[in-house]
C-alpha positions as MATLAB code, in Angstrom:
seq = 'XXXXXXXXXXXXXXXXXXXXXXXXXXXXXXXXXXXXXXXXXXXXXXXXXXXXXXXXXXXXXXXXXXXXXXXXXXXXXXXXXXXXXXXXXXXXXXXXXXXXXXXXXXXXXXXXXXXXXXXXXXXXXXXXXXXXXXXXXXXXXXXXXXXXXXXXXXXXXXXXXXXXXXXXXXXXXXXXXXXXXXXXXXXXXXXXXXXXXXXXXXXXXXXXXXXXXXXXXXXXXXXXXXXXXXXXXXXXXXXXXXXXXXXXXXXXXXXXXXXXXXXXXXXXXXXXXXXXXXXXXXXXXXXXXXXXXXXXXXXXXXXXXXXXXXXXXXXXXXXXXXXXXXXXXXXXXXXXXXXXXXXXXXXXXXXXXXXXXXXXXXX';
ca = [
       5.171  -10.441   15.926;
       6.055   -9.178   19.273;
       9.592   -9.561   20.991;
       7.638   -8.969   24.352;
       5.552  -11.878   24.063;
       8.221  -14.208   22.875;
      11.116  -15.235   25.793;
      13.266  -18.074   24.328;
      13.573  -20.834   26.845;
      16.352  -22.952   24.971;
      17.788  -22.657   21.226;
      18.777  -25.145   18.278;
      21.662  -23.877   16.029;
      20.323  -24.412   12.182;
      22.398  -24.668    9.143;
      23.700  -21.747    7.010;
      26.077  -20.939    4.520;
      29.455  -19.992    6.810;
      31.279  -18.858    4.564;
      28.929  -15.991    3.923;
      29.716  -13.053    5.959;
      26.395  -11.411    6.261;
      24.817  -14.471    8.429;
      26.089  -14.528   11.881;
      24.197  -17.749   12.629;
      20.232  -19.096   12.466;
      19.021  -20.847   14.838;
      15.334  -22.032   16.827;
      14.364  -20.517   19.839;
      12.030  -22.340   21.780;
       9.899  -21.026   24.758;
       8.128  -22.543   27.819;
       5.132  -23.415   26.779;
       6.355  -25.498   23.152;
       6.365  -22.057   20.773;
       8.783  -21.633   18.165;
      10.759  -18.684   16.389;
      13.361  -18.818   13.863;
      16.440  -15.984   15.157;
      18.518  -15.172   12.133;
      21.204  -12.766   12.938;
      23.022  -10.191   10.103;
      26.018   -8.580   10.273;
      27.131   -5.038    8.849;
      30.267   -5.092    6.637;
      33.544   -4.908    8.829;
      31.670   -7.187   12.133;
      33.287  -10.237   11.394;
      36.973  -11.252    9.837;
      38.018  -14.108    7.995;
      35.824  -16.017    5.759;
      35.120  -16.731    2.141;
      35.932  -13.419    0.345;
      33.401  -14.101   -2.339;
      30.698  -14.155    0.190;
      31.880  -10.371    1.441;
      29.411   -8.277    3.330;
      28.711   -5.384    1.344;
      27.235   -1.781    1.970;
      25.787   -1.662   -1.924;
      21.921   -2.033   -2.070;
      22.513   -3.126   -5.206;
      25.210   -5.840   -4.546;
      24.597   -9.125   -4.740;
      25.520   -9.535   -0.937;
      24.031   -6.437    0.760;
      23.906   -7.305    4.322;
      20.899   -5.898    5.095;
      18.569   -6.906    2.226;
      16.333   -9.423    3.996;
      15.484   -7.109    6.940;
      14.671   -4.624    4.438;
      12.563   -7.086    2.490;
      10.708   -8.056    5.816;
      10.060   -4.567    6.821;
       8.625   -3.426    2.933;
       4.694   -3.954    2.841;
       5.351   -3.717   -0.486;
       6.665   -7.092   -0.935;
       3.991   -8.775    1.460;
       1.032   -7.293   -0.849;
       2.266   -8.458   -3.941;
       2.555  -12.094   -2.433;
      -0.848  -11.905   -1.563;
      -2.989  -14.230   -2.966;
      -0.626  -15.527   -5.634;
      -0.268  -18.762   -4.008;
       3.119  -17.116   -2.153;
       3.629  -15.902    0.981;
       6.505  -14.362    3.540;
       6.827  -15.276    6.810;
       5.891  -13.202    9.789;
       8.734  -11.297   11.168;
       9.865   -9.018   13.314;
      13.224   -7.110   12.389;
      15.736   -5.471   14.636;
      18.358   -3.529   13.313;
      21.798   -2.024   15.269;
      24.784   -0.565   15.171;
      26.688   -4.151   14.460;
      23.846   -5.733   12.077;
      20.399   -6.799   12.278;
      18.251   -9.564   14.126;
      15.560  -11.561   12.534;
      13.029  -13.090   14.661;
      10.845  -14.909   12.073;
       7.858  -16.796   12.752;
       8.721  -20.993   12.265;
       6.708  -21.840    9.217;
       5.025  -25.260    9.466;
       4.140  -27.572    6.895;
       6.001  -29.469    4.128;
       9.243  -28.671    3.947;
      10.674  -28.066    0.165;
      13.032  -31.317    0.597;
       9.774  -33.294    0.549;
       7.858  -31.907   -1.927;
       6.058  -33.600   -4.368;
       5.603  -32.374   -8.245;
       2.324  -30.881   -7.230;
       4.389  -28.718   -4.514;
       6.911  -27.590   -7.084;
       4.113  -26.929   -9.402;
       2.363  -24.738   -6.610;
       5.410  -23.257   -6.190;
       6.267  -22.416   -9.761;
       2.343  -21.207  -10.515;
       2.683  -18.867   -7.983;
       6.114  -17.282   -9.199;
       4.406  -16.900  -12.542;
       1.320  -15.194  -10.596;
       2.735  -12.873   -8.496;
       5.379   -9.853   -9.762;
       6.764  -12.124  -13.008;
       3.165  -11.910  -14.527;
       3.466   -7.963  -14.608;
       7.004   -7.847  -15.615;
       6.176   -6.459  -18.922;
       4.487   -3.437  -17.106;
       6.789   -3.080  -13.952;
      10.454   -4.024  -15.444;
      13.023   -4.567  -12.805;
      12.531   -4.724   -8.847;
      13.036   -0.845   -8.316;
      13.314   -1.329   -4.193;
      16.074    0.475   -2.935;
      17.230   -2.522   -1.773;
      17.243   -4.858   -4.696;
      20.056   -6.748   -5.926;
      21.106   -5.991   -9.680;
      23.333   -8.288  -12.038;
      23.115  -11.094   -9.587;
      23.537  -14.215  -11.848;
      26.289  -12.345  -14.151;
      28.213  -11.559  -10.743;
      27.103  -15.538   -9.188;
      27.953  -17.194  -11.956;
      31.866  -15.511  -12.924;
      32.974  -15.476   -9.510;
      32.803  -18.827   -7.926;
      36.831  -18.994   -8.359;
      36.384  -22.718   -9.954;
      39.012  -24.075  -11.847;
      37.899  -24.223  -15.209;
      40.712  -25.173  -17.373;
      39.717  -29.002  -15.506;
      37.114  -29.210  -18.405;
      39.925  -30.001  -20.840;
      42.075  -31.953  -18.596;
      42.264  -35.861  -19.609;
      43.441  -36.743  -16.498;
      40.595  -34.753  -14.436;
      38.054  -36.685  -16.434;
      39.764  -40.159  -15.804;
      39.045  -40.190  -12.102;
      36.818  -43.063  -11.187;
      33.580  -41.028   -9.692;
      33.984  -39.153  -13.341;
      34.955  -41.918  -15.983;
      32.316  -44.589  -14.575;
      29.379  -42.265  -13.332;
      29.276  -39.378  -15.279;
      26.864  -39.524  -18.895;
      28.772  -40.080  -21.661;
      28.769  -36.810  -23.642;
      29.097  -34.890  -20.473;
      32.874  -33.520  -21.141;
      31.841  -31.978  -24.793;
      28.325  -30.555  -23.613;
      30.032  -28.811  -20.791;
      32.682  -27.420  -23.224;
      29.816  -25.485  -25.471;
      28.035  -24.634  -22.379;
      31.676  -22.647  -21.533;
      31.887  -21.469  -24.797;
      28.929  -19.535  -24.952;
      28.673  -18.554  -21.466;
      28.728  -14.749  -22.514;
      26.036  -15.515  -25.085;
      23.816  -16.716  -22.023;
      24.604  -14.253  -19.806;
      23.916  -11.781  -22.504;
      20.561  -13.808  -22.989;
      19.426  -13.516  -19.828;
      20.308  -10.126  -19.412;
      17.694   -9.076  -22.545;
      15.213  -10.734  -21.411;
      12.508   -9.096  -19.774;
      13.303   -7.843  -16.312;
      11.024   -8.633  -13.512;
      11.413   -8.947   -9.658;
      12.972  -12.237   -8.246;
      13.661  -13.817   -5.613;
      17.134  -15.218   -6.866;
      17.285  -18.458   -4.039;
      14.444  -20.558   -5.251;
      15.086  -23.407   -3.953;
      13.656  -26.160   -1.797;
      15.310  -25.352    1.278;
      14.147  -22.046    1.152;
      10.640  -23.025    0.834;
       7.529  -24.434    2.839;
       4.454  -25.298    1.748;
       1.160  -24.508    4.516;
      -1.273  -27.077    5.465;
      -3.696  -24.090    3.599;
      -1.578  -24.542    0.419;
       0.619  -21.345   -0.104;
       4.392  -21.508   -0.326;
       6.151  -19.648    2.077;
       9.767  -18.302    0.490;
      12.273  -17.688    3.103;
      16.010  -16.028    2.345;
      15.472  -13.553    0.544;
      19.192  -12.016    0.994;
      19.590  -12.224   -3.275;
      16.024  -10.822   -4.215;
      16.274   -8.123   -6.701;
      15.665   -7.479  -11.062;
      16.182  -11.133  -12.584;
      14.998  -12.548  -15.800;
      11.872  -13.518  -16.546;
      11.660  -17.511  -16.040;
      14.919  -17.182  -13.605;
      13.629  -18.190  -10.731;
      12.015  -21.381  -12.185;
      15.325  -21.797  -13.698;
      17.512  -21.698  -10.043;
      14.737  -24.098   -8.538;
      14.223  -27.084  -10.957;
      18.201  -28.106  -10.709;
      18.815  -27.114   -7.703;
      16.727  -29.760   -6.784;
      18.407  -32.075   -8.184;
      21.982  -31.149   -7.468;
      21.523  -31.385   -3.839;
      19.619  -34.919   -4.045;
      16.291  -33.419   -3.065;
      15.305  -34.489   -6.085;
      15.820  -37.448   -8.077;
      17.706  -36.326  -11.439;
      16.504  -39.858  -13.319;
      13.013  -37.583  -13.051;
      14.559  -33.737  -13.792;
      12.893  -34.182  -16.913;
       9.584  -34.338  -15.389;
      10.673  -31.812  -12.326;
      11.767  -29.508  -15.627;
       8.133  -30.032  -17.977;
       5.595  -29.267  -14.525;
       7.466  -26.740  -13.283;
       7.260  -24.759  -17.096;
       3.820  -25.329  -17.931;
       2.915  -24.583  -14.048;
       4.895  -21.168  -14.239;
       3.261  -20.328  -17.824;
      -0.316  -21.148  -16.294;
       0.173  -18.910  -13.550;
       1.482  -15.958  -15.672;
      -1.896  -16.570  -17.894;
      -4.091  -16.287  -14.829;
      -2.901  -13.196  -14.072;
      -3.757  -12.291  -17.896;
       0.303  -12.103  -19.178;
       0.195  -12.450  -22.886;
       4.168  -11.967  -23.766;
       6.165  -14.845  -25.720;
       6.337  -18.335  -24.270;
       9.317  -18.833  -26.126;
      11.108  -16.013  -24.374;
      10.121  -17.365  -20.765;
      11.469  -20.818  -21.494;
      14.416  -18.988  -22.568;
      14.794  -17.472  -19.365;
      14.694  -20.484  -18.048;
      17.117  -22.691  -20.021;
      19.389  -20.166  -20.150;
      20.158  -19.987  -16.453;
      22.196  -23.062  -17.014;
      24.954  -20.765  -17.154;
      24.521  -20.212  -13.418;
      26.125  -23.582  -12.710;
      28.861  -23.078  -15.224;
      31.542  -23.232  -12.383;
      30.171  -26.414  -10.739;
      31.434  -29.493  -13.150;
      35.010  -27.697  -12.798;
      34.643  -27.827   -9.030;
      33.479  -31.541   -9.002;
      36.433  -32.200  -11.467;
      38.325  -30.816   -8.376;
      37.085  -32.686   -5.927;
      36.162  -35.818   -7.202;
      39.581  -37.519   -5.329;
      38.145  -36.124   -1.937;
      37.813  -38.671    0.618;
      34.768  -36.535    1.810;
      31.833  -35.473    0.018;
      29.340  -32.987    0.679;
      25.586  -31.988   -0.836;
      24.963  -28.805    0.609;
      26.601  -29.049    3.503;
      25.375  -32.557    4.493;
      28.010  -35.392    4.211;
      26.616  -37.542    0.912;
      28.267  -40.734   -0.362;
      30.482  -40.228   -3.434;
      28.972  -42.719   -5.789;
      25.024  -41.275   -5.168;
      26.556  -37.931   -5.532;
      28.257  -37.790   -8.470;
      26.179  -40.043  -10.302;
      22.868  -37.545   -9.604;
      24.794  -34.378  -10.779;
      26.370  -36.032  -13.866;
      22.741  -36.506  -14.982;
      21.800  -32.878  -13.564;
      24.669  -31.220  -15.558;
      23.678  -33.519  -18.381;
      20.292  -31.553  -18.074;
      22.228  -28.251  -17.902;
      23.769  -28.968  -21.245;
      20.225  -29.798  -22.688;
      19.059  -26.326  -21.744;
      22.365  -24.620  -23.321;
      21.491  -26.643  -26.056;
      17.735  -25.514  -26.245;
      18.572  -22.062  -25.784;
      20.718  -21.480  -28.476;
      18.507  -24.364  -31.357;
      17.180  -22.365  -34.292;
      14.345  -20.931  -34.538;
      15.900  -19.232  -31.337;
      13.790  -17.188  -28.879;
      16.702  -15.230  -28.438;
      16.912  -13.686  -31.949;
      13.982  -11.899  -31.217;
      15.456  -10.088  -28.149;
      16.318   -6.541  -28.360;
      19.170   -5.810  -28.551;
      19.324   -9.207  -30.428;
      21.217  -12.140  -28.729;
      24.835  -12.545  -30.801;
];
């Protein structure tokens, strides 16, 4: 992609985390003649002030926020020939990098959008994880890029600053968005899910390692008219689990009402068996068990988010990802979500568990 051939006529601001320091903005550029380019713009620890301090620029390759991991992902042909024909795909890009940060002028990937999706999208999208680097994590371990993130969900998952000692709080759970929406069940689930949150996180950790892209999720994704999913963001990628990217994109779905959660069940069962088929086609013969593992057991990713709704539940505003979302749809969707969450904590630690045959074993 050529900056030369490309002169922006007008621009479009689109949405973006804020509180994360490393994006300076995203938005569409537009030229004379109808073309498109998406401008994403990072910035180098120290360019900006304020903000959310968990979000923090960092100068760590191997920090969860390194502010220049996407360009660096863009400019490895590394990561392009691995997508290639797995059913995956990275956008075309062009990446400029200066003394304040980095500018991203990415081509404007057409086609359905990952809000729309149907289960034979998010199957596409799951076979194609399981194709691509997952399928050979057995032979290539963790993402060994200089620029890959490592202990991403353990670092994600302990620091979202939510209040957690809500869970046992009577009057928390006797707000009306709470007591009349939520599943009944909910409050107790969520309590073992907290209780064994090391147990997961020590789960996941001894699983085996493979490269991820750590954002699945449907905003981040765009099917072509010529079938392959396009993943964009890739500021997180780095060593996951195996099965922890399936395990980020089946409730995200949900929990931001992409999805309906009445059908999670069905979102969870296509995505699995899709993600296993496309591991087999690329001739993977480890242990099923252990991949649904690694995906049940990323429930403890979300451990901070019933706390935070606990916390916000007398708002007079509501929010799904930064869109405003009325109250009553919204909680009652993520009570059955989080429901689903506690299913998976449940799964992952049933007897005969796939995790007593990790090494070291699970506690």
């Amino acid at each position: 992609m050529s900056a030369v051939s490309f002169t922006a006529a007008f621009s479009e601001s689109l949405p973006h985390t804020p509180a994360n320091a490393v994006t300076a903005g995203v938005g569409r550029l537009s030229d004379a003649r109808g073309g498109t380019r998406v401008r994403k713009r990072l910035r180098r620890p120290g360019a900006s002030t304020g903000g959310d301090p968990r979000w923090a620029a960092s100068d760590d390759p191997g920090h969860g926020n390194f502010w220049r991991r996407e360009a660096d992902v863009y400019r490895d042909a590394g990561v392009r020939d691995s997508l290639d024909g797995t059913g995956l795909n990275l956008a075309a890009a062009q990446v400029d990098v200066d003394a304040d940060g980095a500018t991203l002028l990415l081509e404007d990937v057409s086609g359905t959008p990952g809000e729309q999706f149907t289960l034979q999208d998010h199957g596409a999208l799951a076979a194609g994880l399981g194709r691509c680097w997952q399928a050979q994590a057995q032979a290539q371990g963790p993402w060994r890029a200089p620029w890959a993130s490592r202990g991403f969900l353990r670092s994600y998952s302990t620091s979202r600053g939510a209040p957690m000692g809500l869970v046992e709080n009577d009057a928390a759970w006797a707000q009306p968005l709470v007591a009349d929406l939520w599943p009944r069940g909910l409050r107790a689930g969520w309590s073992r899910l907290l209780a064994h949150r090391e147990l997961l996180l020590t789960a996941m950790e001894a699983l085996p390692r493979t490269r991820c892209h750590l954002d699945a999720w449907v905003l981040n994704e765009v099917r072509r008219p010529t079938g392959e999913v396009v993943l964009l963001d890739w500021a997180f990628a780095g060593d996951g689990a195996i099965g922890e990217d399936v395990g980020n994109h089946v409730p995200d779905a949900a929990l931001d009402l992409f999805w309906p959660a009445e059908r999670l069940g069905e979102l969870d069962a296509a995505c699995t068996g899709a993600y296993l088929e496309g591991l087999r086609e690329r001739a993977w013969t480890g242990d099923a068990d252990l991949v649904r593992l690694g995906i049940t057991a990323s429930a403890v990713k979300y451990a901070w988010l019933l706390p935070l709704m606990l916390a916000r539940a007398g708002d007079l505003e509501h929010r799904a990802d930064q869109r405003p979302a009325d109250a009553e749809h919204l909680y009652a969707q993520r009570g059955l979500a989080l429901a689903h969450l506690v299913g998976w904590c449940d799964e992952s630690r049933e007897p005969p568990r796939a995790a007593d045959r990790l090494t070291p074993p699970w506690p």
